[in-house]
C-alpha positions in Angstrom: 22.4 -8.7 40.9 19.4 -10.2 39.9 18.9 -11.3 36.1 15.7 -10.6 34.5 13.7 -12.7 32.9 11.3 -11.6 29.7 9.2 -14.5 28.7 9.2 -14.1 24.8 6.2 -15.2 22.8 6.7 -18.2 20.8 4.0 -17.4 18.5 6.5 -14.6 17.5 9.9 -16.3 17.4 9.1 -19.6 16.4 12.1 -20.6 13.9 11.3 -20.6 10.2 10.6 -23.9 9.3 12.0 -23.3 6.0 15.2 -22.5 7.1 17.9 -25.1 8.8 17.6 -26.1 12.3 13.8 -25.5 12.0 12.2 -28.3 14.6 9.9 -30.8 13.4 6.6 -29.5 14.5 7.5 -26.0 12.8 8.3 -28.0 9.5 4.4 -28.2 9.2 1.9 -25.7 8.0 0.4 -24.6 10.7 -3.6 -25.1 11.0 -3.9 -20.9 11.3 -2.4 -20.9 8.0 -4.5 -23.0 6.2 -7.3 -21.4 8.0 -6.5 -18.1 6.7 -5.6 -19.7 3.1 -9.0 -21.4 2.9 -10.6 -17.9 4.0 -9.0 -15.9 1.1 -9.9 -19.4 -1.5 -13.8 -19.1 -0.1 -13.6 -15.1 -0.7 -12.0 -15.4 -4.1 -14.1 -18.4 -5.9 -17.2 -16.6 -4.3 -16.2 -13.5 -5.8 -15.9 -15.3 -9.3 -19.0 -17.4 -8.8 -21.4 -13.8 -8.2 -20.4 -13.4 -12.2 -20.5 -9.4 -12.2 -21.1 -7.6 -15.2 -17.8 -6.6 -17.4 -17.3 -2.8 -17.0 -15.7 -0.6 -19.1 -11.7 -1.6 -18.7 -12.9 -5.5 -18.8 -14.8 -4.8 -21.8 -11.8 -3.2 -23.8 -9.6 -6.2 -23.3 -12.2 -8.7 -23.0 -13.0 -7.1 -27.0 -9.5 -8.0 -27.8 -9.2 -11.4 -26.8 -12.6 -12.0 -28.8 -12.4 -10.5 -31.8 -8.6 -12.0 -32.0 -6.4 -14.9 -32.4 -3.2 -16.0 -30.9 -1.6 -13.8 -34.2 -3.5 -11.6 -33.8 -2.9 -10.8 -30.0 0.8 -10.0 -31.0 0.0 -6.7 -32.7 -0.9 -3.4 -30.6 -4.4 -4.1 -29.0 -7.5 -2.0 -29.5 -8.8 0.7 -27.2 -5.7 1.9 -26.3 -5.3 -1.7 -24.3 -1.9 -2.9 -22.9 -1.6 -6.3 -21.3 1.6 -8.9 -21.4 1.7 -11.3 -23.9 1.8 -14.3 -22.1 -1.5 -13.0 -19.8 -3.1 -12.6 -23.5 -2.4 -16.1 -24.3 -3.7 -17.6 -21.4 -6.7 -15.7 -21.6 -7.3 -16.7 -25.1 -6.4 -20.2 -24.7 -9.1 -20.1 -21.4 -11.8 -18.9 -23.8 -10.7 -20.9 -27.0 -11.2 -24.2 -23.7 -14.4 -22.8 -22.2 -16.2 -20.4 -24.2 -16.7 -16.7 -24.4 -18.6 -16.0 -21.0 -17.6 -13.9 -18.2 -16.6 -16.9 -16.1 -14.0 -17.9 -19.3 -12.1 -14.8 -19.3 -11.6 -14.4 -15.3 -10.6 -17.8 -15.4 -6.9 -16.8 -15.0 -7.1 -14.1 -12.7 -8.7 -16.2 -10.3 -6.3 -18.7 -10.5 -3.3 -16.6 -10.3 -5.3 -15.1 -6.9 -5.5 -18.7 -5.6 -1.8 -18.9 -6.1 -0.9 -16.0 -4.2 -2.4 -17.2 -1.5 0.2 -20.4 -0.4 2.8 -18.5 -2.4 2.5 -15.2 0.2 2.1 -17.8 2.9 5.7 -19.5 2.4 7.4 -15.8 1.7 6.1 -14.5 4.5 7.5 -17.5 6.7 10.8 -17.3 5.4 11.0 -13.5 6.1 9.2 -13.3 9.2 8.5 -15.0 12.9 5.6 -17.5 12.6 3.4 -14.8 14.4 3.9 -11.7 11.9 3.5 -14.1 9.1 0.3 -15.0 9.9 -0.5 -11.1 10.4 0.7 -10.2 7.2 -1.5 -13.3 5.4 -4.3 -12.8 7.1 -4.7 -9.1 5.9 -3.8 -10.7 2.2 -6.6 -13.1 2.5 -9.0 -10.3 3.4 -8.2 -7.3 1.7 -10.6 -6.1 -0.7 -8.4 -5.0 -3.9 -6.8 -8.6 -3.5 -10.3 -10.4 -3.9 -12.0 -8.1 -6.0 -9.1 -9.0 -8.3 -9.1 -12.2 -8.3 -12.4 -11.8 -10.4 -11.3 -9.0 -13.0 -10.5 -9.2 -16.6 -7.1 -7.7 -16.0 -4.2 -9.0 -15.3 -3.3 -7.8 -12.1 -3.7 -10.2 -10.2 -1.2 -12.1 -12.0 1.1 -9.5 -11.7 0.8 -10.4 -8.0 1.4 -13.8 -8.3 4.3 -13.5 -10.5 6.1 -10.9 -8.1 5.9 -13.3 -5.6 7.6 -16.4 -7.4 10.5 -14.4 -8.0 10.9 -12.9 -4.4 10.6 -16.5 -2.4 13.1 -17.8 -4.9 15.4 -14.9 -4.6 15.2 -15.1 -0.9 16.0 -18.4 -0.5 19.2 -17.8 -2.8 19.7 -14.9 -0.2 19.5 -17.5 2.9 21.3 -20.1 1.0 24.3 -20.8 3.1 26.1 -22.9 0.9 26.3 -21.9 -3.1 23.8 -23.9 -5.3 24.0 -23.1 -8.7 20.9 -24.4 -9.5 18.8 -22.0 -7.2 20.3 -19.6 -9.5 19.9 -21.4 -12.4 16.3 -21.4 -11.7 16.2 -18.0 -10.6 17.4 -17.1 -14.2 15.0 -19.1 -16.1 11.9 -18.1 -13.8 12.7 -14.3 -14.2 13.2 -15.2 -17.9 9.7 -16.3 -18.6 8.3 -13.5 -16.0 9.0 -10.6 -18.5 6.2 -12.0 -20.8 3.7 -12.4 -17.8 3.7 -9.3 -16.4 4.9 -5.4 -17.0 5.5 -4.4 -13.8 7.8 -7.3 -12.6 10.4 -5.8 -14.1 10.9 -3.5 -11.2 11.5 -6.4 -9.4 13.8 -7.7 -11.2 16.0 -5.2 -10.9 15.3 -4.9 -7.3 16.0 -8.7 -6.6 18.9 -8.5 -8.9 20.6 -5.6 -7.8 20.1 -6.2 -4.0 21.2 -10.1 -4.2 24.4 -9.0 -6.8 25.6 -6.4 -3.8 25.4 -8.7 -1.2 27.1 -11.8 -2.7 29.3 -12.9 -0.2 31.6 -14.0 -3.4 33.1 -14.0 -6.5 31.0 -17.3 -7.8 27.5 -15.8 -6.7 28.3 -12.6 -7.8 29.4 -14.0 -11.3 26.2 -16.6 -11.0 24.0 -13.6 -10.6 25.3 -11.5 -13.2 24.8 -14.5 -15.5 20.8 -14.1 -14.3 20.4 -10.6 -14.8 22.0 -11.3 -18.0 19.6 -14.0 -19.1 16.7 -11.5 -17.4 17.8 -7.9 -19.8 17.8 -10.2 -22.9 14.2 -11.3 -22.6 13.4 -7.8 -21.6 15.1 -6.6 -24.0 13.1 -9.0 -26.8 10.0 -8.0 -24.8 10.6 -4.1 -25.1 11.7 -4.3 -29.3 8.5 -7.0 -29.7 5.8 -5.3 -28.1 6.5 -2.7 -25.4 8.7 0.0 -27.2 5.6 2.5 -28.1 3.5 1.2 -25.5 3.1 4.6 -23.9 1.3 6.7 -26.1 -0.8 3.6 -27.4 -2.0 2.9 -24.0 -2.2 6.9 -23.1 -0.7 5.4 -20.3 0.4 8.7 -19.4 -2.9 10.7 -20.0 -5.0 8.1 -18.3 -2.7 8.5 -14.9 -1.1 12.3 -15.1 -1.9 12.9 -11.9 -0.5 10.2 -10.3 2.8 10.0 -11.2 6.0 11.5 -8.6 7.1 14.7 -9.3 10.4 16.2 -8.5 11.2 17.4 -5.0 11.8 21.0 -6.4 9.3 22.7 -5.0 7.1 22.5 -1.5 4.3 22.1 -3.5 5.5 19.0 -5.6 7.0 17.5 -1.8 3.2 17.5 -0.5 1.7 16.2 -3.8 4.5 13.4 -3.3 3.7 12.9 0.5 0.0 12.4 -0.9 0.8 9.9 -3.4 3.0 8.1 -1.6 0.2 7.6 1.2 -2.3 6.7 -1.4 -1.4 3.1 -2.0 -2.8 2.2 1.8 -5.9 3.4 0.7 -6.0 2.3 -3.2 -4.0 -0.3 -3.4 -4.3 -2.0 0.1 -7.8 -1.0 0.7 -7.5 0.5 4.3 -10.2 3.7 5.0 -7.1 6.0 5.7 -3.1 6.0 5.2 -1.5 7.9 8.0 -1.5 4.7 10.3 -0.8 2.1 8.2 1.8 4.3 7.1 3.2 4.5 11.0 3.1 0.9 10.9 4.9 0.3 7.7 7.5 2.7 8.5 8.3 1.3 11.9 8.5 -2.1 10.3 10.6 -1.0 7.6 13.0 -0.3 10.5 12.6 -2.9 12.8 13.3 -5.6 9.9 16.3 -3.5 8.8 17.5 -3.5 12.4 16.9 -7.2 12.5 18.3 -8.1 8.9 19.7 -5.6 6.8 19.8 -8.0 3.7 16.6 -9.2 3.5 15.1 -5.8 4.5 17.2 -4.6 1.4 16.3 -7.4 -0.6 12.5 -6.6 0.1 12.5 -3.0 0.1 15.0 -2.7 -3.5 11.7 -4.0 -5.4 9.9 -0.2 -4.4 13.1 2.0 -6.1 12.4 1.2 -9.9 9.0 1.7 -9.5 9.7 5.1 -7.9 12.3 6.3 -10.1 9.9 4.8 -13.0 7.2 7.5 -11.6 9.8 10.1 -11.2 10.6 9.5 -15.0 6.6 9.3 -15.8 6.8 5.8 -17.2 5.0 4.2 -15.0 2.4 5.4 -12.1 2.9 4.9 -8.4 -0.9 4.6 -7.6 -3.5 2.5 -7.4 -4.1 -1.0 -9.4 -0.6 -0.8 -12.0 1.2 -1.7 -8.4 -1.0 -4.2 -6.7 2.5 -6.2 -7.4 4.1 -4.4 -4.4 1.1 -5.2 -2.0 3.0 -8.0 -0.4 6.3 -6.3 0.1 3.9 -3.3 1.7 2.2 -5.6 4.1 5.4 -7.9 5.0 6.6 -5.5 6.2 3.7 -3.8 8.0 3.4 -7.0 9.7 6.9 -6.5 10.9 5.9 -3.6 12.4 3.2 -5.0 13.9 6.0 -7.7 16.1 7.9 -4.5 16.8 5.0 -2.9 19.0 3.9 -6.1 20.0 7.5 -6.6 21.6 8.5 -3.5 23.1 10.2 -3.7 26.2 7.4 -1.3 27.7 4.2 -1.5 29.9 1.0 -2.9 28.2 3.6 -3.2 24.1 1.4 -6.1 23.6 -1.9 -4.2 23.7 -0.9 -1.1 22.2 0.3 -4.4 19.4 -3.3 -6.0 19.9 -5.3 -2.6 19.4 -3.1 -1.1 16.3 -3.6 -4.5 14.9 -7.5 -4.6 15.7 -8.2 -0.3 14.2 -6.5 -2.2 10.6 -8.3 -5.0 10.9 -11.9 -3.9 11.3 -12.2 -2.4 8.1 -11.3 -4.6 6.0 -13.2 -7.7 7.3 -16.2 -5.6 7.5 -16.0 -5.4 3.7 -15.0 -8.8 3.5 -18.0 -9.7 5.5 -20.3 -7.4 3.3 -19.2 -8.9 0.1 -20.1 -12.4 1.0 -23.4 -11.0 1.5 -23.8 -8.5 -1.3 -20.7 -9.1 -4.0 -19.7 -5.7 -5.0 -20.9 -4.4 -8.7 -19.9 -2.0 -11.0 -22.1 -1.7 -14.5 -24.1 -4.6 -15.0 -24.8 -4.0 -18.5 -25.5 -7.7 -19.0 -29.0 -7.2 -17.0 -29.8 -4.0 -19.4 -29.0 -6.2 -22.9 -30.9 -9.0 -21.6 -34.2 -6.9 -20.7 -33.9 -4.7 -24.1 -33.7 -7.8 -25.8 -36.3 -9.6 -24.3 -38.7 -6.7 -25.0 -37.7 -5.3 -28.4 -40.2 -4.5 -31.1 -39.7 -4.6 -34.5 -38.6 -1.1 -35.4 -37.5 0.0 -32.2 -34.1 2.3 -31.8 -31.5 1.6 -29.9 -29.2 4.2 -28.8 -26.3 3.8 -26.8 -23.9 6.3 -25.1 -20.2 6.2 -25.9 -18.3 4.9 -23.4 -21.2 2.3 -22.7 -20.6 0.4 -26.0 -17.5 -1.9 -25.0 -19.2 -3.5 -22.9 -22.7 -3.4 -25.2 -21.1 -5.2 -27.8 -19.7 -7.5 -25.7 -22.7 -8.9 -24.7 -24.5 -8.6 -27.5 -22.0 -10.2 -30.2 -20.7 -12.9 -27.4 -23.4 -13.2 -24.8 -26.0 -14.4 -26.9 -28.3 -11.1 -27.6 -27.5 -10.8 -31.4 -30.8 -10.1 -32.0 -30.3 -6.5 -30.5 -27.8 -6.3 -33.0 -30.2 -6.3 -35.9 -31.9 -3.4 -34.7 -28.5 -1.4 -35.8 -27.8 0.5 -32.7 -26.9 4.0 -32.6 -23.6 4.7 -30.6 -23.3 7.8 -29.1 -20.3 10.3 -30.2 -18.6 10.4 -27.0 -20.9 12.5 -24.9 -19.8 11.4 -21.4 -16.7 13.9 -21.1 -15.9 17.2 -19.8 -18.0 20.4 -21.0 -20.2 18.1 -23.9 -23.9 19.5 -22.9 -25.0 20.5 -26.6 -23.6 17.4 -27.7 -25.9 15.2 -25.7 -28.8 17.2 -26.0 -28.2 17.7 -29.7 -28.0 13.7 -30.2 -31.6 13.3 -28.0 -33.7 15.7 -30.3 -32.1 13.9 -33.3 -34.1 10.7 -32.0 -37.3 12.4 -31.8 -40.2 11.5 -34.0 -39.3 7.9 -33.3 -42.0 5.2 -32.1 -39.8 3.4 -29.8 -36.3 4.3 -28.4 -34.4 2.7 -25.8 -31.4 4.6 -24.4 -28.8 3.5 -23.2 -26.1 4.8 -20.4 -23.3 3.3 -18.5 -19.7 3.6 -18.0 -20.2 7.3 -17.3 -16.9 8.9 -16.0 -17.2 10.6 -12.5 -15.9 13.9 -10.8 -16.7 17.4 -10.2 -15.8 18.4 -13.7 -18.5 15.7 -15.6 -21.8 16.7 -16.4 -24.4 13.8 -15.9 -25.1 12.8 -19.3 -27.8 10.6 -18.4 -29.7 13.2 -16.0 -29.6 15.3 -18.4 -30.7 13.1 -21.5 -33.7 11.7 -19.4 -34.6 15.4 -18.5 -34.8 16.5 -21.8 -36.9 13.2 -23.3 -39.0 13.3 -20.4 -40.0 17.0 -21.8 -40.0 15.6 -25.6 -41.9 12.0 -25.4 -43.3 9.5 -23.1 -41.2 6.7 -21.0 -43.1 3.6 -21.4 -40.3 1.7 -19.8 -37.0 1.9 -18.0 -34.5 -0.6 -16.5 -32.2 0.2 -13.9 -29.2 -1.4 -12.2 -25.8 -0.8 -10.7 -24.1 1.6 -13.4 -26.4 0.7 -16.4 -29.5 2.2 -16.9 -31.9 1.7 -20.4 -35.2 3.9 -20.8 -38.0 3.1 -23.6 -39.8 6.5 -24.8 -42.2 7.0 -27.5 -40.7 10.4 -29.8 -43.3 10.4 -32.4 -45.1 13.8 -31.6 -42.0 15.3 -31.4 -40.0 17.3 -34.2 -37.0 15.7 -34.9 -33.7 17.8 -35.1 -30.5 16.7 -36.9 -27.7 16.2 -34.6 -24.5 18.3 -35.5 
């Protein structure tokens, strides 16, 4: 008989240099790796640098953090706002260090972004073969919802960062051969202090802790680990009677994301609504143009790391059941931003998938490897690519203050829609334009929603008869059931007045009009 020989890439079976036995040359971070790493740092801090506008959700907590102290970031926030604690007081203490610009409050995102990027790096390492790590970091480094951010007043990013502290420190108490208290020890005290960083790393925590209680090989890690989730459900427990019990209607957590939370399987309808949410993270969350194949891929890795370690593929995959069940429960949404946190887990184990079709014992595995890994790729660094060039924007109210400012008359009005006020006053109280300020604004009586026509054309004729008026839109909500509050208020003082003057940029618009010939009408 003759044997077969497969020659096995080493790029793809390298040993972990953070486990024992790793050789010397593997202990090292490779130069691909820091490569990639300096990639994601040059697509982050350039991100941050282009100093976008706040939009609407920025506005409402970058409000908060303004108008409030330390004390005062303990009570319920404003504009139905939720954010941890701890996120709160970093973001305070970054303005109370820096000031109150844009720069100041993304401060912390940005670094918790930078974080993610070495932390992901030694995760993957540990859970993977030197070649699907590097997979699985490049697309990290690249992906558009991870860079965009790393430069938002929010705090997902740190959410990110956080989750993946606690799963490299519960894997390597999972690969621990010998029993180190003090891995779990630290285990304990880092989950401890997680529960006031972020909301969503609670799921987990119970992931991590359930999955590394089952498999304790004995009684002293099972009784060490117990211990931690001990120490873990007191904090959250503190957290929850402090500041989260109530949380859900003074959020409208629930209103805001009705639609995407899991229903149950009771019906075919509520199956295919499920199918469809559970697809939507790949495009949402992870930023790929469509979900059915990065879906394939995760699936298939899903297996093949199951096949190839059934406790760490538990480990990793326990962290998705809370947040599921918490979406069956409609506690928490499966969709979008609230679990950027999971976006690791998804794509360690896409990469794994990935070294599975790469290594199929089959004709041409590697390029059927090479071109699945190439139709995920493209995507995403085309938008990298066009981002360096042209950093995305939302509502740059900033540029609409500064102009109105710059050419206000004494006596002008200044009328401003709803929703486009958070971000108004923002820059007006705390971006030095007070001076628009003592023109007293007029703020709109929420005209943006559903099924409001009279309402905005009512609160346009009251202006008329006016010398000077600048309007004001941004923020407006979008979808098939919104009217176009803006089209339709420029339409009618088009008709009523004259524009002598209009400033338009990416989701902010200002227009001057002389109103005096026309009648004014009291708005109701």
């Amino acid at each position: 008989m003759t044997d077969v020989v497969t020659k096995v890439d080493p790029l793809l079976t390298e040993v972990d240099p953070l486990l024992p036995g790793a050789t010397r040359a593997a202990r090292a971070w490779p130069r691909e790796a820091l490569a990639i790493i300096l990639a994601g740092f040059v697509l982050r801090t350039l991100g941050f640098l282009s100093n976008r506008s706040l939009w609407l959700d920025e506005a409402y907590l970058a409000l908060n953090i303004m108008e409030r102290d330390f004390r005062g970031l303990l009570e319920p926030l404003s504009y139905a706002q939720t954010a941890p604690v701890g996120f709160l007081f970093l973001e305070e203490g970054a303005t109370l260090l820096l000031g109150n610009g844009e720069r100041a409050l993304r401060l912390v995102p940005l670094l918790a972004s930078l974080a993610a990027l070495p932390l992901f790096w030694l995760l993957a390492r540990r859970c993977l073969p030197r070649g699907e790590a590097l997979v699985c970091l490049g697309f990290f480094a690249i992906l558009s919802p991870q860079v965009y951010y790393a430069s938002e007043v929010k705090q997902y990013s740190l959410d990110v960062a956080v989750a993946l502290v606690l799963l490299l420190c519960a894997v390597s108490v999972l690969q621990d051969d010998g029993f180190r208290v003090g891995r779990y020890v630290l285990l304990a005290v880092l989950g401890a202090a997680a529960v006031w960083l972020s909301h969503p790393v609670v799921f987990v925590l119970a992931g991590i802790g359930s999955a590394l209680f089952l498999s304790a090989g004995d009684a002293r890690r099972r009784k060490a680990m117990a211990a931690a989730i001990g120490v873990w459900a007191v904090c959250f427990l503190a957290n929850y009677l402090l500041f989260l019990r109530g949380i859900r209607e003074e959020s409208n957590l629930h209103v805001l994301w009705q639609e995407r939370f899991l229903a149950w399987p009771t019906s075919p309808g509520a199956v295919e609504r499920n199918v469809e949410l559970l697809l939507e993270p790949f495009r949402q969350m992870l930023g790929f143009a469509e979900s059915g194949l990065p879906a394939l891929v995760f699936v298939v890795g899903l297996v093949a790391l199951w096949q190839r370690d059934r406790r760490l593929a538990w480990l990793l995959a326990a962290s998705f059941l809370p947040a599921l069940l918490a979406s069956l429960l409609r506690l928490y949404p499966f969709a979008s931003r609230p679990i950027l946190f999971l976006s690791p887990l998804f794509l360690l184990f896409m990469a794994a998938g990935f070294g599975h079709f790469w290594r199929l014992p089959v004709r041409n595995a590697r390029l059927v490897g090479a071109v699945l890994l190439l139709l995920l790729l493209f995507g995403p660094a085309v938008s990298a690519a066009r981002h360096l060039r042209y950093p995305p924007q939302r509502e740059e109210m900033r540029a609409v203050v500064r102009y109105v400012a710059q050419h206000l008359e004494p006596g002008d009005t200044v009328w401003v829609n709803h929703r486009g006020q958070y971000a108004f006053w923002y820059y007006v109280r705390y971006g030095g334009y007070s001076k628009v300020a003592s023109h007293n604004p007029i703020i709109g009586r929420g005209t943006d929603g559903t099924k409001k026509t009279p309402r905005i054309l009512a609160e346009m004729r009251s202006l008329a008869g006016r010398r000077r008026v600048w309007v004001v839109f941004s923020a407006q909500p979008k979808g098939e059931d919104r009217i176009d509050a803006r089209a339709l208020a420029v339409s009618l003082l088009d008709g009523l007045g004259t524009k002598l003057d209009k400033i338009e940029v990416a989701g902010a618009h200002a227009y001057l009009y002389d109103l005096s010939r026309a009648a004014p009408v009291a708005a109701r």
